[in-house]
ZAGUVO-729040 format. One record per residue (C-alpha): residue number from 1; residue in three letters; x, y, z. Coordinates in steps of 0.25 Angstrom, whole numbers. Layout:
<atom resi="NUM" resn="ala" x="X" y="Y" z="Z"/>
...
***
This chain:
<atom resi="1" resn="unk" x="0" y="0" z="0"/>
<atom resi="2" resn="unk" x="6" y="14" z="-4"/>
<atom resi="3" resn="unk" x="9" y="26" z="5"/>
<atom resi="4" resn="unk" x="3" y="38" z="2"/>
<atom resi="5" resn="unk" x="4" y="54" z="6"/>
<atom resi="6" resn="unk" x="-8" y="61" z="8"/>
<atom resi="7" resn="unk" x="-5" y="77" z="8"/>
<atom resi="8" resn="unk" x="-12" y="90" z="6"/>
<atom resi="9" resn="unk" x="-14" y="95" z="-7"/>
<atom resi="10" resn="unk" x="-10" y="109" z="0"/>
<atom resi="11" resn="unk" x="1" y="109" z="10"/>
<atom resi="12" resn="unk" x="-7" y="120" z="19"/>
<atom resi="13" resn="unk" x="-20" y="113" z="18"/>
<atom resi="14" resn="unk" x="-28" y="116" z="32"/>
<atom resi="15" resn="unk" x="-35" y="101" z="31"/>
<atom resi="16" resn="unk" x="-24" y="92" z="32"/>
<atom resi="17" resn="unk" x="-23" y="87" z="45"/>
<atom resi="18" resn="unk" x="-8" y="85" z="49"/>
<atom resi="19" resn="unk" x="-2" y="97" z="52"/>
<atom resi="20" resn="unk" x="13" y="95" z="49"/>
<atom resi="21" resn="unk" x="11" y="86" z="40"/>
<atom resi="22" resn="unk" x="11" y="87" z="25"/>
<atom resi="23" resn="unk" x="6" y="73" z="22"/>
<atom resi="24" resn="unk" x="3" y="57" z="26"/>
<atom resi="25" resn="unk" x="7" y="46" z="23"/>
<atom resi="26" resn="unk" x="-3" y="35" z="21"/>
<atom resi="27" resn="unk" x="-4" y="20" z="15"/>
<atom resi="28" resn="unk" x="-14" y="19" z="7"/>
<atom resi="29" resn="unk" x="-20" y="10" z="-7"/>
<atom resi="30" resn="unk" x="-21" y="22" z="-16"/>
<atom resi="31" resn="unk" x="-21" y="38" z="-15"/>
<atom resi="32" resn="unk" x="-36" y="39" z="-14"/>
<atom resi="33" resn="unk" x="-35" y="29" z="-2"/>
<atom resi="34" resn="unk" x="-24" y="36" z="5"/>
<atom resi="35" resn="unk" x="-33" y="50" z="4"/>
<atom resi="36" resn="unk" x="-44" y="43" z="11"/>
<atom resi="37" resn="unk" x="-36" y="38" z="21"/>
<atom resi="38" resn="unk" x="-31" y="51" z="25"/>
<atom resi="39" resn="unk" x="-45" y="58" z="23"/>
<atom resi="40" resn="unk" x="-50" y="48" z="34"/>
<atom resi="41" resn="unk" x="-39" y="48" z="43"/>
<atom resi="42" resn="unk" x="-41" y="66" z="43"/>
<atom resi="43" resn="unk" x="-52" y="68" z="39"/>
<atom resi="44" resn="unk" x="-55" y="83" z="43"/>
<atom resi="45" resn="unk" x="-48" y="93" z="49"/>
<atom resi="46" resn="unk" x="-53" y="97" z="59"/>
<atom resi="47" resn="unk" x="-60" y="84" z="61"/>
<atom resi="48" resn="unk" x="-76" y="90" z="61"/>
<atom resi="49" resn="unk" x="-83" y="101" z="70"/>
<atom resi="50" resn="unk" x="-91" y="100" z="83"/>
<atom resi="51" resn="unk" x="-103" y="102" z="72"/>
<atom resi="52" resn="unk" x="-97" y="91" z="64"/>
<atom resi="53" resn="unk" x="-88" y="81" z="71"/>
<atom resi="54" resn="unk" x="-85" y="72" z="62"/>
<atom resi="55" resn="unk" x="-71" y="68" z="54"/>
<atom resi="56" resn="unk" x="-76" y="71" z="41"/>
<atom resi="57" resn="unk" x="-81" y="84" z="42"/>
<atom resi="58" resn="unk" x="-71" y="94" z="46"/>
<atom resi="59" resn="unk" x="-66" y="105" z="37"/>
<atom resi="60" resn="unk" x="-55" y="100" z="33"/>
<atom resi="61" resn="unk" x="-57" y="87" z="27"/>
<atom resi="62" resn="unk" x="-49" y="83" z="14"/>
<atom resi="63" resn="unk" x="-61" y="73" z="10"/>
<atom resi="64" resn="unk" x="-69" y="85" z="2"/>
<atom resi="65" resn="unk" x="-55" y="87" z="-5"/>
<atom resi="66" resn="unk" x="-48" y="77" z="-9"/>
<atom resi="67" resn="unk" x="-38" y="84" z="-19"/>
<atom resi="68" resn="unk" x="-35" y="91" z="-6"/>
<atom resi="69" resn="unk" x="-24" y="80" z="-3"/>
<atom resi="70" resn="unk" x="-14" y="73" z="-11"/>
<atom resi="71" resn="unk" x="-12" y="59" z="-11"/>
<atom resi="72" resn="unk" x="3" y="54" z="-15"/>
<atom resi="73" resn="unk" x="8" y="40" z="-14"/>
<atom resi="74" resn="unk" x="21" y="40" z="-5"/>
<atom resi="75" resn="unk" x="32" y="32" z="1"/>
<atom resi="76" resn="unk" x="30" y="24" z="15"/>
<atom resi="77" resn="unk" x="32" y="35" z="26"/>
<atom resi="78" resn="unk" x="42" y="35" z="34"/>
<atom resi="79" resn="unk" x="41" y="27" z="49"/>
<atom resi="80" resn="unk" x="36" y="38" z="59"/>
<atom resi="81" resn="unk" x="49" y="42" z="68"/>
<atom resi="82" resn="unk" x="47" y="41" z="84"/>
***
């Protein structure tokens, strides 16, 4: 199964969720499988309202703009250093 890169079409993008991070590193069948994977592992940010608590709804979810991320397939990422 191949590695891939999910990262913000725009570098300064307020939705993505990892500050100090310019990407992640998943496993992953195909591209369109690694998208998902991230969408449902961050789905919104921030994760709803107290008139709307759920994960989806949030205002800054990438799931009504999918373009909004690119997908690259990638190496295996390094081992996390302790």
């Amino acid at each position: 199964m191949p590695w891939f890169a999910v990262r913000p079409r725009d570098p300064a993008d307020p939705r993505w969720p990892l500050p100090g991070r310019d990407r992640i590193v998943l496993k992953a069948d195909a591209a369109d499988d690694a998208r998902a994977k991230f969408q449902e592992a961050y789905p919104s940010q921030p994760f709803g309202s107290a008139t709307v608590p759920v994960p989806d709804a949030g205002l800054g979810s990438f799931r009504s703009a999918p373009d909004a991320l690119v997908v690259e397939e990638t190496g295996e990422p390094p081992a996390p250093q302790e």
